[in-house]
Each structure stands twice: as structure tokens, then as C-alpha cells.
C-alpha atoms as an extended CHARMM CRD file, in Angstrom:
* protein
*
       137  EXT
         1         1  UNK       CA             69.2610000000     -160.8900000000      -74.1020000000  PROA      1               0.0000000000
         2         2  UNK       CA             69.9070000000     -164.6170000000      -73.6110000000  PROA      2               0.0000000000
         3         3  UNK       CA             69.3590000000     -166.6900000000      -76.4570000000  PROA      3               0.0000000000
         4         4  UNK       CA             66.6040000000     -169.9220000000      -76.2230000000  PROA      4               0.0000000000
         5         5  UNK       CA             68.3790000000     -172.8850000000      -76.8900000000  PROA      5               0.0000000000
         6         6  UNK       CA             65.9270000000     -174.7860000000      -79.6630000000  PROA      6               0.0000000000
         7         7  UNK       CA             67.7440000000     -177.4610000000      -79.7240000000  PROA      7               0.0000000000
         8         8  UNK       CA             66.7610000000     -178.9190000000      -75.9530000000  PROA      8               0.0000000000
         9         9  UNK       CA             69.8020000000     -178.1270000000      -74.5360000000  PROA      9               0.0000000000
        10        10  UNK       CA             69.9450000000     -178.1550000000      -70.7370000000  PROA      10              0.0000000000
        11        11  UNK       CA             67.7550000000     -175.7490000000      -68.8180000000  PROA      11              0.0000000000
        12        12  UNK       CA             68.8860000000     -172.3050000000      -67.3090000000  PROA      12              0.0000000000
        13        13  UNK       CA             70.2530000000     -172.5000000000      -64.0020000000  PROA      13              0.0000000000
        14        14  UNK       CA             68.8590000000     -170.2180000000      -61.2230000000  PROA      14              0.0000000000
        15        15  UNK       CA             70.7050000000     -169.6630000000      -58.0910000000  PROA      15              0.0000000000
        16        16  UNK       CA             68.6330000000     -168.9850000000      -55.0490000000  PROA      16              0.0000000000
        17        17  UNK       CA             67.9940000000     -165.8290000000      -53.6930000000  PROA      17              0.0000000000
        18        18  UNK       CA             69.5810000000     -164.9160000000      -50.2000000000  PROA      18              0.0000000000
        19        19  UNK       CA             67.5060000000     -161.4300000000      -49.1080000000  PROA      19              0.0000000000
        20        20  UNK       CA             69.8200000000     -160.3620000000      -46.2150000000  PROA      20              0.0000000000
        21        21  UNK       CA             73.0930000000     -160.8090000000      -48.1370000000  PROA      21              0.0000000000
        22        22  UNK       CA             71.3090000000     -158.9100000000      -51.4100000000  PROA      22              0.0000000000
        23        23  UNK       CA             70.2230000000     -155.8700000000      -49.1720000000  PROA      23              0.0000000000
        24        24  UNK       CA             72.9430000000     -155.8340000000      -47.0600000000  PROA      24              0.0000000000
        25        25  UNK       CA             75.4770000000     -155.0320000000      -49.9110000000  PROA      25              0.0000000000
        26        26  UNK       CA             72.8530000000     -152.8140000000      -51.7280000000  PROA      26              0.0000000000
        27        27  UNK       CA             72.7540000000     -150.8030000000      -48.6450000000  PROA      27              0.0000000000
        28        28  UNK       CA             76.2290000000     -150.3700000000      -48.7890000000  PROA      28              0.0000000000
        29        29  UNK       CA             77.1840000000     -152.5380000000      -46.1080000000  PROA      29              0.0000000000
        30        30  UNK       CA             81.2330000000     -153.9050000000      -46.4640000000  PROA      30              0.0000000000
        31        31  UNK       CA             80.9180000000     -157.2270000000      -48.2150000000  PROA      31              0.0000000000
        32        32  UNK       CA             83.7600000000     -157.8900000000      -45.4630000000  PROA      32              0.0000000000
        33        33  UNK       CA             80.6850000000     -157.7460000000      -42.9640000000  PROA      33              0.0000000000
        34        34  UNK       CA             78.5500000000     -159.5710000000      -45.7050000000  PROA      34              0.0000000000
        35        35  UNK       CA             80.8900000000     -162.3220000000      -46.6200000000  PROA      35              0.0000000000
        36        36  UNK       CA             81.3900000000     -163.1320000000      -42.5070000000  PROA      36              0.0000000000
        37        37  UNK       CA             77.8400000000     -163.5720000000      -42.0660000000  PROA      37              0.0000000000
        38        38  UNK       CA             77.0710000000     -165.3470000000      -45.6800000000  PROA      38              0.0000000000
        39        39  UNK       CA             80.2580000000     -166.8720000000      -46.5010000000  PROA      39              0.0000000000
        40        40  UNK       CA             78.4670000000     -168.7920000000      -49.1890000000  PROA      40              0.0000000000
        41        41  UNK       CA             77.0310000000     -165.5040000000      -50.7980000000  PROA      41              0.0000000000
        42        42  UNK       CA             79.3920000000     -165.4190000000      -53.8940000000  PROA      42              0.0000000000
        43        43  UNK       CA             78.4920000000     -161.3120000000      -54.6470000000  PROA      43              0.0000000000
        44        44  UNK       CA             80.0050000000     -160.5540000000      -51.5640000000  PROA      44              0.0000000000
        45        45  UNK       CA             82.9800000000     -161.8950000000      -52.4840000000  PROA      45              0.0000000000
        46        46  UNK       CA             82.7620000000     -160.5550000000      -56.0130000000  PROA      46              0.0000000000
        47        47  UNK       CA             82.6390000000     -156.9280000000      -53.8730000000  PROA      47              0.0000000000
        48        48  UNK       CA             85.8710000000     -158.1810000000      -52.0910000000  PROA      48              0.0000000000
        49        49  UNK       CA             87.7930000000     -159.3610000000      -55.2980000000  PROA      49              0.0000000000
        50        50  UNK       CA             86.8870000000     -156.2820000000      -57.5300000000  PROA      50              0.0000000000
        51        51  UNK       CA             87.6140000000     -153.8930000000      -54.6570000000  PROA      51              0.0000000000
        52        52  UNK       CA             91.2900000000     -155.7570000000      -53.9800000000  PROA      52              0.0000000000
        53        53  UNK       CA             91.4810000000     -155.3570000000      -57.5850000000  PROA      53              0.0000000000
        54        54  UNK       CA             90.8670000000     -151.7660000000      -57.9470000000  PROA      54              0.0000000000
        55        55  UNK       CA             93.6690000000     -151.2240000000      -55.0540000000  PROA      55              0.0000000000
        56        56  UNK       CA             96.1450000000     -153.0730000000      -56.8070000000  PROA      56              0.0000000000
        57        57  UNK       CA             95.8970000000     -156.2550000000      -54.9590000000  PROA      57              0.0000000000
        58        58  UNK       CA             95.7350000000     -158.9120000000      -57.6340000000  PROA      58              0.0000000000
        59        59  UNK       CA             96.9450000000     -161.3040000000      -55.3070000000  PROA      59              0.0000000000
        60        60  UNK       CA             93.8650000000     -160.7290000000      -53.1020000000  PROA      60              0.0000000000
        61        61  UNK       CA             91.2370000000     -159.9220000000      -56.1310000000  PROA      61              0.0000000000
        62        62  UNK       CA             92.8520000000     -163.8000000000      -56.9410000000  PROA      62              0.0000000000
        63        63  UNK       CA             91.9710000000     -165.1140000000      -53.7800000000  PROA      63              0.0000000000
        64        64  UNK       CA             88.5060000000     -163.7130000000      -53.4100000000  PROA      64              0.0000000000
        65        65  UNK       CA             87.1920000000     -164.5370000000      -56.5700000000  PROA      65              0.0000000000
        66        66  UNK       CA             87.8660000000     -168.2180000000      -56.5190000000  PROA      66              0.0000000000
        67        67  UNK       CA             86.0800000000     -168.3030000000      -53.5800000000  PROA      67              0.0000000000
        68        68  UNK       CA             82.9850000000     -166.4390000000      -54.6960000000  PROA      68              0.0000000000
        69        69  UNK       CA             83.9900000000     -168.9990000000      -57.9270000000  PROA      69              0.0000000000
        70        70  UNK       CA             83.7880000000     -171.9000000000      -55.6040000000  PROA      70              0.0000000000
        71        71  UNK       CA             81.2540000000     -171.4290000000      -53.3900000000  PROA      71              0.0000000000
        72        72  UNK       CA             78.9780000000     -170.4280000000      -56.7280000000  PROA      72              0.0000000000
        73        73  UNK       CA             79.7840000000     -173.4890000000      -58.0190000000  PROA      73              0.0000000000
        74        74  UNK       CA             78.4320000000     -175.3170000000      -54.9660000000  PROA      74              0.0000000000
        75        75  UNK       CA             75.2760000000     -173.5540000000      -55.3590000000  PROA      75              0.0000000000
        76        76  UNK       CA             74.7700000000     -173.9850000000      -59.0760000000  PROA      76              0.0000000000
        77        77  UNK       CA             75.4760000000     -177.9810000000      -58.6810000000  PROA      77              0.0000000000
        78        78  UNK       CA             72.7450000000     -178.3710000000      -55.7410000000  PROA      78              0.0000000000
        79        79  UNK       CA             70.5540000000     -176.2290000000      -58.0290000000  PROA      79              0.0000000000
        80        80  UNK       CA             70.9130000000     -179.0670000000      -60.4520000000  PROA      80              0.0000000000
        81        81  UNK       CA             74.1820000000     -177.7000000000      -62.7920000000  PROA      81              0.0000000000
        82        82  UNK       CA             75.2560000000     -180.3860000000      -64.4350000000  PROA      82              0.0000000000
        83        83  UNK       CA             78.7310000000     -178.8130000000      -65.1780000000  PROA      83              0.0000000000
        84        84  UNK       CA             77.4220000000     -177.1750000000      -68.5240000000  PROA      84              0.0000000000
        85        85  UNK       CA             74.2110000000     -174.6950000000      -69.7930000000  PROA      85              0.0000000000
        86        86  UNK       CA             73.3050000000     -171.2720000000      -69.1110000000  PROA      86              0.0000000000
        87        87  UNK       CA             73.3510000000     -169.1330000000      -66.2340000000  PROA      87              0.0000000000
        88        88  UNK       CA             71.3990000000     -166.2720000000      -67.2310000000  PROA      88              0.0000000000
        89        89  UNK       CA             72.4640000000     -162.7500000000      -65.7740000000  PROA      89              0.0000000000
        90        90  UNK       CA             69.3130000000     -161.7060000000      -66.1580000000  PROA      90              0.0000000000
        91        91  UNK       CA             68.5790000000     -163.8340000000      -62.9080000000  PROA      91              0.0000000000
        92        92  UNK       CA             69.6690000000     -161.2860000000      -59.9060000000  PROA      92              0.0000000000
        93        93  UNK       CA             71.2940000000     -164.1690000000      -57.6770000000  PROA      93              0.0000000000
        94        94  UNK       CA             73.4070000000     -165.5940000000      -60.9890000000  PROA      94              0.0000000000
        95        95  UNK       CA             75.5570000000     -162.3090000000      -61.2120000000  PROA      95              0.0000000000
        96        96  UNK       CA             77.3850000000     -162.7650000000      -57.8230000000  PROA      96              0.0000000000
        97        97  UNK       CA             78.6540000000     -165.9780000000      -59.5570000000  PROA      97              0.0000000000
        98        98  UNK       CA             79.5480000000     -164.5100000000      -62.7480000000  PROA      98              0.0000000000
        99        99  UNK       CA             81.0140000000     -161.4800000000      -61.4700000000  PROA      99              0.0000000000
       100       100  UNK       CA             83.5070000000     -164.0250000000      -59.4630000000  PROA      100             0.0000000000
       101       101  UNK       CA             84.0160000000     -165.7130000000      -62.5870000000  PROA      101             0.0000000000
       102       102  UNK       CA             85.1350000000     -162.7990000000      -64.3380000000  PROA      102             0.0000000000
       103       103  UNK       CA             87.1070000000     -161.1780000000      -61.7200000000  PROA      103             0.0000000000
       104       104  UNK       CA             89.0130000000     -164.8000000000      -61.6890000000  PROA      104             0.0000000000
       105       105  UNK       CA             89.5350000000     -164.3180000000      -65.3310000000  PROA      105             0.0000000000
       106       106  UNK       CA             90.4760000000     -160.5750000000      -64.7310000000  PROA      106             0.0000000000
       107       107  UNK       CA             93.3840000000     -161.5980000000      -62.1350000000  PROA      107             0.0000000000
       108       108  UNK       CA             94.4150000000     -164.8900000000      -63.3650000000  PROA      108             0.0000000000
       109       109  UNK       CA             95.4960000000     -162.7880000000      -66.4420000000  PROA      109             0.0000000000
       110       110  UNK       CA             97.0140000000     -159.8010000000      -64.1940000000  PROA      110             0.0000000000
       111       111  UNK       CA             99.4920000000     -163.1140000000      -62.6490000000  PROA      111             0.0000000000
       112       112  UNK       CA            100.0330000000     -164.5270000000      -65.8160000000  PROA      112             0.0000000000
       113       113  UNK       CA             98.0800000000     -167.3790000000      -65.7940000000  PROA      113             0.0000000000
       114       114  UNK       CA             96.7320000000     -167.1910000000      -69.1620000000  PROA      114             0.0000000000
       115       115  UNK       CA             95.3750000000     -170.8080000000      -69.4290000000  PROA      115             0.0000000000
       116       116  UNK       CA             92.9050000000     -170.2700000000      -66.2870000000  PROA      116             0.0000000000
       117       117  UNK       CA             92.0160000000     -166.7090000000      -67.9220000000  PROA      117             0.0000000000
       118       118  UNK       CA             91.0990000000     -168.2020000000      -71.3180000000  PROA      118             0.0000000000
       119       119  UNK       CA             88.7350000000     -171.0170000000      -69.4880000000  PROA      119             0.0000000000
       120       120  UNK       CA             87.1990000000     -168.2740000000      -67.3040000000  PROA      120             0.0000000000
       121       121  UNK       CA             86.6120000000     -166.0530000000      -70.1120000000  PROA      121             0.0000000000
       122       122  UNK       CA             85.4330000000     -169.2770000000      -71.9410000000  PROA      122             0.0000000000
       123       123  UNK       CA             82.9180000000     -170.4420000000      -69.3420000000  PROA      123             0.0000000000
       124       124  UNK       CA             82.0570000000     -166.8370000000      -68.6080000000  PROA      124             0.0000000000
       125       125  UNK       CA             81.2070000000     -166.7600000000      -72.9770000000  PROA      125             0.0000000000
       126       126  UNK       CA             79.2390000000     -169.9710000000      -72.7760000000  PROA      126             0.0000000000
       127       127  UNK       CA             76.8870000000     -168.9800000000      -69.2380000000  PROA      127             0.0000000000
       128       128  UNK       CA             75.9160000000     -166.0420000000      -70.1980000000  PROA      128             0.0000000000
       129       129  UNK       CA             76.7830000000     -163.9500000000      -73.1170000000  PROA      129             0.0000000000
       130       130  UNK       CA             74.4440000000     -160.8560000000      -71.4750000000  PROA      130             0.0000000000
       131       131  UNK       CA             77.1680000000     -161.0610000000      -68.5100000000  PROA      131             0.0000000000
       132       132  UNK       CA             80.1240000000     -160.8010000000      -70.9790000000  PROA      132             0.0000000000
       133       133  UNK       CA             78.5750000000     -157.5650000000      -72.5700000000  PROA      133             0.0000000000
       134       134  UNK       CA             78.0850000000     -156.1830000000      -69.1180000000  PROA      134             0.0000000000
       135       135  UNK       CA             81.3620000000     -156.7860000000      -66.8810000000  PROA      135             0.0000000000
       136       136  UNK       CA             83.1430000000     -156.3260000000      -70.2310000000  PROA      136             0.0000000000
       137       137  UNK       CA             82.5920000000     -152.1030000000      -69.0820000000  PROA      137             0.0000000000
């Protein structure tokens, strides 16, 4: 469970839903398909990067999750991120973020690129400690 800050800290950050992209990869449909038609839906790209990842294609997880890293970014700053504060899993449309975040971590470290993997898993820590305890299975 996410911890309230007391301390008036800045507000959670909610990312908007996209219906289509959500059911679409719940249905099973290839986040290849997904990520085409929303390129800006960053779980589609988490898909991609975990599923690269899985095959043995850091290289690719690498690629896919900086762009499901990037394009999450975009959407957290017009939702009014001001580069720091939570970003609650709990919130469906956060996790297609954090999952890229992690899976950035997860391959930056597989290349050797320790200083990217510590600031992932730092960023990852100080979003949302519910998503550490989950992709952390």
C-alpha cells in the first residue's frame, strides 16, 4: 500500500486511461499490434521489452523500455509531473510506466550500465514502493 505523504508533498500522479490499448493487450492481442496503433501506450511496450527480455534480447528489452520510459514520461509531465512524487501502482494506467521503468533498470544492468540501473531502480523506489514489491517477482 502506498504511503500518504503528511508532510504536503506533491500529489500522486495519475496517467490517463487509454481503453482500446488496455483491452487490446488483456485480450491477448501482440503489443507489436498494440504499440503500432498506440505508440504512446507505454504497457505495450513494457509487453515488448519484457518479452525481448525473456528471449534473450537485452539489446531489444533495452530499446523497448526506454521508449515505454519515454513516452511515460511525456504523459506523466502533461498530467502535471513535476519531475518528482508518487506514481501509485495502484492506478491501472501508472503500471505500463513503471513496468518500462523497471525493465530499463532490468537491461541497463544485463549491458552493464550500472549507473542508469541504480537511477531506475532509484526512481522506480521513490514512485512507487507497491511497484517495487510487485515486479521485484
Amino acid at each position: 500500500m502506498e504511503q500518504q505523504n503528511l508532510l504536503g508533498g506533491p500529489p500522486a500522479t495519475e496517467l490517463p486511461d487509454n481503453p482500446e490499448a488496455r483491452q487490446a493487450l488483456e485480450a491477448g492481442v501482440d503489443p507489436f499490434e498494440v504499440a503500432a496503433r498506440f505508440p504512446d501506450n507505454p504497457a505495450a511496450w513494457a509487453e515488448l521489452a519484457d518479452r525481448a527480455f525473456g528471449n534473450g534480447d537485452v539489446i531489444e528489452s533495452y530499446a523497448y523500455a526506454r521508449t515505454g520510459y519515454h513516452r511515460g514520461l511525456d504523459q506523466l509531465r502533461r498530467a502535471g509531473w513535476r519531475g518528482h512524487g508518487p506514481i501509485p501502482w495502484q492506478h491501472e494506467p501508472n503500471r505500463g510506466f513503471l513496468r518500462s521503468l523497471h525493465a530499463l533498470g532490468r537491461a541497463a544492468a544485463a549491458i552493464g550500465e550500472e549507473e542508469e540501473a541504480d537511477r531506475c531502480r532509484t526512481f522506480l523506489r521513490d514512485s512507487s514502493s507497491a511497484a517495487v514489491e510487485v515486479l521485484a517477482t
